[in-house]
C-alpha positions in Angstrom: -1.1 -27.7 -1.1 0.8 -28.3 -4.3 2.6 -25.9 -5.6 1.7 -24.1 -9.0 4.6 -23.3 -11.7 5.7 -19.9 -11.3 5.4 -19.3 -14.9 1.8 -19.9 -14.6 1.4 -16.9 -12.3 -0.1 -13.8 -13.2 1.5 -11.2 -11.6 0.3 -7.7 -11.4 2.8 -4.5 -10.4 1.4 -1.5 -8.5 3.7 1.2 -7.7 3.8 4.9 -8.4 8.0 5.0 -9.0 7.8 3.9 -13.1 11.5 3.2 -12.2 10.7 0.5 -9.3 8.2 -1.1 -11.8 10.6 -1.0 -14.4 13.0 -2.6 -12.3 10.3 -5.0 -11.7 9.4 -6.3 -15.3 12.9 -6.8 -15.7 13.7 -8.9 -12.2 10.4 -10.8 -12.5 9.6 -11.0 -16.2 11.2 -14.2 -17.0 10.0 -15.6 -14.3 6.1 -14.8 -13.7 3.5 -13.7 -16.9 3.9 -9.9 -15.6 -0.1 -9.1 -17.2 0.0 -5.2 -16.3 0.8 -1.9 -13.9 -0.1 0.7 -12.6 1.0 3.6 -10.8 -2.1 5.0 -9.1 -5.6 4.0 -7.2 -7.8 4.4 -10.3 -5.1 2.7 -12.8 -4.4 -0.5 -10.2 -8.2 -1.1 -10.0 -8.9 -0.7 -13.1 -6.0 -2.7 -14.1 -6.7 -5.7 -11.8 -10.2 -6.2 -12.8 -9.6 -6.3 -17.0 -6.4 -8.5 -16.6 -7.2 -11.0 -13.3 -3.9 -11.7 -12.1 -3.4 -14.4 -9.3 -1.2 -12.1 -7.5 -0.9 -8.3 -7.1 2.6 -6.8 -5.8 1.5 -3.5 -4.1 2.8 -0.6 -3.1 1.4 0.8 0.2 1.6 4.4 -0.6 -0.1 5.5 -4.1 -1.7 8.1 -5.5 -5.6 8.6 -5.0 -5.7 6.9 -1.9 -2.8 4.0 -1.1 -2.7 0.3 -1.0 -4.8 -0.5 1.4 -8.0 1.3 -0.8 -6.9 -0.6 -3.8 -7.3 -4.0 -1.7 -11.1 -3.0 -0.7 -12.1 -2.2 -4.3 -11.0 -5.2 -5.7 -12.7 -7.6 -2.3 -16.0 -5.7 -3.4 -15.5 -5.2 -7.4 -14.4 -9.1 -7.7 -16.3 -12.8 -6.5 -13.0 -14.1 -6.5 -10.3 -11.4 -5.7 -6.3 -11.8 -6.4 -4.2 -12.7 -3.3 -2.3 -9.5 -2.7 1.6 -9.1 -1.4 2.3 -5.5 -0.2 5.7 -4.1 -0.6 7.0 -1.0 0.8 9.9 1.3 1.8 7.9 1.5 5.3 8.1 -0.8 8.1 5.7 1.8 10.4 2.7 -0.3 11.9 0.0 1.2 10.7 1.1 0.6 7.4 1.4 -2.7 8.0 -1.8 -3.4 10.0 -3.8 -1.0 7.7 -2.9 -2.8 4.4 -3.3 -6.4 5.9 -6.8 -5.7 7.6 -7.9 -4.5 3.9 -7.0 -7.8 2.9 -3.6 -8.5 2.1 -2.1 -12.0 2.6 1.2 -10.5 3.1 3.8 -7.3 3.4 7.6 -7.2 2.8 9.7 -4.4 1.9 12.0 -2.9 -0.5 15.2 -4.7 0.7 13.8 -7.8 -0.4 16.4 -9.6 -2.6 14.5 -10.7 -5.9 15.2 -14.4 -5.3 13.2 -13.6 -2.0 10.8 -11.5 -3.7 9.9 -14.4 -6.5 9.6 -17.0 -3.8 7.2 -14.8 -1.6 5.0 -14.5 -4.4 4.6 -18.2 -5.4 3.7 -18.7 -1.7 1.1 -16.1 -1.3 -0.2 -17.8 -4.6 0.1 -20.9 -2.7 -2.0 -19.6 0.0 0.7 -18.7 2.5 0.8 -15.7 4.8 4.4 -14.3 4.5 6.1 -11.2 6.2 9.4 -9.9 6.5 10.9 -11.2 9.4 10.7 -8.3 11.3 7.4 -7.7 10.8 5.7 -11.0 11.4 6.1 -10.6 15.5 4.0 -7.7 15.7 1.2 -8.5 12.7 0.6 -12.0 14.8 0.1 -9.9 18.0 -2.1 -7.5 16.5 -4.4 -9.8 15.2 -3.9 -12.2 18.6 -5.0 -9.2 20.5 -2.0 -8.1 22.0 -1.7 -4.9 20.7 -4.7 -2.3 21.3 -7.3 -2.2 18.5 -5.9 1.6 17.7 -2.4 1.4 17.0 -2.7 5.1 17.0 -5.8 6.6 18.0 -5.0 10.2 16.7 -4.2 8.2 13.1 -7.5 6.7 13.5 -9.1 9.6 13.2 -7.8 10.5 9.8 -9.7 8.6 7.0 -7.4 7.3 4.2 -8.0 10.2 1.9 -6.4 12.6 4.6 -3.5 10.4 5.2 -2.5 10.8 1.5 -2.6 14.5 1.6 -0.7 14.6 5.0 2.2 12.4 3.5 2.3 14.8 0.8 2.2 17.6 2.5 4.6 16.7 5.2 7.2 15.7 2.2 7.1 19.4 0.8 4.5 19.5 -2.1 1.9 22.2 -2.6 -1.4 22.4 -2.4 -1.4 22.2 -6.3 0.9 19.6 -6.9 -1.0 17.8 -4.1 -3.8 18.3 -5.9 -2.1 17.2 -9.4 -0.7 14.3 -7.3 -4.2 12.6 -6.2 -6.1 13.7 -8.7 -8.4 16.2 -6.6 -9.1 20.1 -7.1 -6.7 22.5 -4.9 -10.1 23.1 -2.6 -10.6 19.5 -1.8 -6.9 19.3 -0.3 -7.4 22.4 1.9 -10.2 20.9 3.0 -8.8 17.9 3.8 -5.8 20.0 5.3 -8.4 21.9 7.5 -9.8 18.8 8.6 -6.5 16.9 9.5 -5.9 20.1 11.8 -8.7 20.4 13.4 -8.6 16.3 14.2 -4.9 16.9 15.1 -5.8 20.0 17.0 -2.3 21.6 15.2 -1.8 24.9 13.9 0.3 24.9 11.4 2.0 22.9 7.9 5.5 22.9 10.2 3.4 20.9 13.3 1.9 19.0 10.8 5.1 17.6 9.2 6.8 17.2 12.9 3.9 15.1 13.7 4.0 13.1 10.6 7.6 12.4 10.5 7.1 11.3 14.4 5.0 8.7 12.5 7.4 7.9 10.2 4.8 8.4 7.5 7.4 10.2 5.4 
């Protein structure tokens, strides 16, 4: 397949650090035709749709519901979806495997050097799969088969929405700023809270953090 001018791709950013993005517009800017951002669910969706980039750069974790959420809106919003390259602090599994079974043709993280970055993104456009190195061993197995179905079976119980609220909880905000946070009423989160306990069959917001720290979802 020949390969398409990088100035000719239209790049979306999503990421809920204005500083990341920031640093973003400035690394890619002369280099891709940056078309918008967003820092949440609701904004990336939104976003996407008005502006239809080729590619999206995604964060995994967002506000309102996380990367992999914003992936299956667009695949059922849009005939003819972006090609998305997730980007992340986190290496864990699940966040890998989640966000690529939503969709995404790739997943790399934050210690990407830009050079790096700018060339994984004219390959996904390209219609490459790309991965940080360390990460493509266990992606290829999962979907060979060689890894169980569940990467986690107690994660599997938690639907996305309760995810969120446990990351938040387990890195120290309150109910309220939760709330604030994903854009839900302090009596949706202790529901959700209620509900991740029960699943979890834990007692407490100090079990809860242990457990999600165990899965490095901090």
């Amino acid at each position: 397949m020949s390969s398409i001018p990088s100035q000719r791709i239209r790049l979306f950013l999503v990421d809920d650090h204005q500083l990341f993005r920031s640093g973003l517009h400035a690394e890619l800017g002369a280099e891709f035709a940056i078309v918008g951002d967003a820092g949440d669910v609701d904004g990336a969706v939104a976003g996407i749709a008005a502006t239809l980039p080729d590619v999206v750069l995604l964060d995994v974790h967002l506000p309102g519901g996380g990367g992999a959420t914003v992936v299956e809106a667009i695949a059922r919003r849009m005939a003819q979806p972006p090609r998305f390259l997730a980007i992340s602090v986190s290496d864990a599994p699940e966040d890998v495997i989640g966000v690529i079974r939503a969709g995404a043709s790739g997943y790399v993280t934050k210690t990407i050097a830009p050079t790096e970055l700018a060339a994984a993104i004219r390959r996904i456009r390209d219609g490459d799969a790309v991965f940080s190195p360390r990460l493509a061993g266990f992606v290829l197995d999962a979907f060979r088969g060689a890894l169980p179905a569940s990467i986690d079976p107690e994660m599997d119980q938690l639907t996305p929405r309760e995810r969120e609220v446990l990351r938040h909880l387990a890195r120290g905000f309150t109910y309220k700023e939760i709330a604030l946070r994903l854009h839900l009423s302090v009596k949706t989160v202790e529901t959700h809270v209620s509900a991740v306990l029960r699943k979890l069959q834990l007692s407490s917001r100090h079990e809860l953090t242990r457990w999600a720290m165990d899965r490095r979802m901090v």
